[in-house]
N, C-alpha and C positions, 0 to 999 in steps of 0.2 A: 504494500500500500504506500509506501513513505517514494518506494521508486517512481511510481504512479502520480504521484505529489510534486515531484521535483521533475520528470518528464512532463508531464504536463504544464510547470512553471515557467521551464523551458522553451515547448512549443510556444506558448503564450508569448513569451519573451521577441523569437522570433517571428512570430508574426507582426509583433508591434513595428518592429526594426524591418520588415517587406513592407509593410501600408502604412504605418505611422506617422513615416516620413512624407509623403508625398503630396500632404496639401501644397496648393500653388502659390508663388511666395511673389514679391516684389522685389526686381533686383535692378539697384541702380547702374547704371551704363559705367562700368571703368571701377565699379567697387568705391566711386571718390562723385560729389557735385565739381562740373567743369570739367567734366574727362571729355567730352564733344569735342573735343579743339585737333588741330595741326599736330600729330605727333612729333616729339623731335626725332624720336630715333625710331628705328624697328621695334626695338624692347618696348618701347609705349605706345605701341598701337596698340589698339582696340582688340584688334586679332588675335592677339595674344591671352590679352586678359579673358575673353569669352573661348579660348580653347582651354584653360582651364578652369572653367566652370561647365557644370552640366544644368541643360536647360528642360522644362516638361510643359507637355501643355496644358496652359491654366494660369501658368507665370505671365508676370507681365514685368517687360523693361521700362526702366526710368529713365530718364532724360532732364539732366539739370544744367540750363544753357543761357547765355542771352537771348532770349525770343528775338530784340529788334538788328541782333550782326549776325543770325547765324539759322538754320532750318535741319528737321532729319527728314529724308525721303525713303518713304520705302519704296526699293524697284526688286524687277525679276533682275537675273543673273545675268543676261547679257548688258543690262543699261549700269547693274554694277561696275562689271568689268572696264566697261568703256568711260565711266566717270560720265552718264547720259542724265540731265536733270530735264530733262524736257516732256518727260511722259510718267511719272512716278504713279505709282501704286495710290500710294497712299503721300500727304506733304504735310507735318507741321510744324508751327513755328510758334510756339506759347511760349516755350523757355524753362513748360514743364510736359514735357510729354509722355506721355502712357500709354503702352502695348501689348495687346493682349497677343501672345503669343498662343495661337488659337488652334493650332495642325503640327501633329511632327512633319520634319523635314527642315530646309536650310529656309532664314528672313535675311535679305539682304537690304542695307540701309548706307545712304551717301548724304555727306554733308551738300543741303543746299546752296552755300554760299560758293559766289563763283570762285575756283580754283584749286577749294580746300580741298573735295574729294582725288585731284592731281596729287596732291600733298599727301594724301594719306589715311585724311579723313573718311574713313567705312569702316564697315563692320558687319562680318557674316556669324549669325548666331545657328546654331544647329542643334533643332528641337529634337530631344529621344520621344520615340513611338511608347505609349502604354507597356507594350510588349517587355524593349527594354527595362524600362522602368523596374520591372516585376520580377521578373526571370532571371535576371545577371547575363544578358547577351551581353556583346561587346558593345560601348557607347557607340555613338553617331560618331559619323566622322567630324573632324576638324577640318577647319573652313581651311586651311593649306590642303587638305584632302581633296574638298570641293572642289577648288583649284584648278586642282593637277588631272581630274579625273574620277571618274568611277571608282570607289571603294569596293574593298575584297568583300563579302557576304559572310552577315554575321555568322559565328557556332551557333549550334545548335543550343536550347539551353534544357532539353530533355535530362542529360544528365546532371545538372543540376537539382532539379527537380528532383529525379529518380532518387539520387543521395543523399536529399536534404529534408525537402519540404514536405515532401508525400507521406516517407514514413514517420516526419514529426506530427502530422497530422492524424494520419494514424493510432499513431500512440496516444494523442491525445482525445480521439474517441475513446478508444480502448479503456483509457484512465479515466473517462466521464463517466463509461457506464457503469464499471466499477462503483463510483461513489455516490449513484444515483441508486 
């Protein structure tokens, strides 16, 4: 019975740490207010900072800027790449701006003002699928990923499952009916 107690504390434990985590949170652009800007180097771009964070949907990005010098665009991937402010997705300029990152997959964003996205100014954020999320596939790729091309195809995450989660859950029936 005491085994039963403490498997079962266990399974509990894990499940908290698979879904517990995943409400959608607010994450400001650059981890800092004023990160929008001209980076100076490589190491401060934007690029950077968002391949080491993992994204889900639900979150939503911040944006803390001068609304009256400066603008975020959201575009598809080609007007990215070419620095194209002409046709954006989506355009604004408040100075606080809010994104609901609403689908996995890549959101691509250039600064509106004229030149800065030459400069350096963008930033590819790369939504994880539910899937990931849950399972422990490998994350989304990084916007260098993006880039360069097609990413390799996640594992599987069956075995994961199989060694983990299945039989913790298991046991944890097991242990309920026990002490019902």
């Amino acid at each position: 019975m005491a085994g039963c107690s403490r498997t079962a504390s266990a399974s509990v434990l894990l499940l908290f740490f698979l879904f517990g985590f995943s409400a959608a949170k607010e994450l400001l652009v650059g981890g800092k207010i004023n990160a929008w800007k001209i980076p100076s180097s490589e190491a401060d771009s934007l690029n950077q900072w968002a391949e080491k964070s993992r994204f889900k949907v639900g979150d939503h990005l911040v944006w803390k800027y001068d609304g009256g010098k400066d603008s975020v665009l959201q575009v598809n991937k080609e007007d990215y790449a070419n620095c194209n402010t002409s046709k954006p997705i989506e355009e604004y300029n408040d100075g606080n701006t809010k994104v609901k990152l609403d689908r996995p997959g890549p959101f691509y964003f250039i600064s509106g003002a004229k030149g800065h996205c030459e400069k350096g100014q963008k930033l590819i954020v790369v939504v994880m699928s539910p899937k990931q999320r849950y399972t422990g596939v490998s994350p989304a790729p990084s916007p260098a990923e993006l880039e360069e091309g097609p990413a390799a195809a996640p594992t599987s995450a069956v075995s994961v499952l199989q060694s983990g989660l299945v039989p913790a859950l298991g046991l944890l029936a097991i242990c309920v009916g026990f002490l019902i």
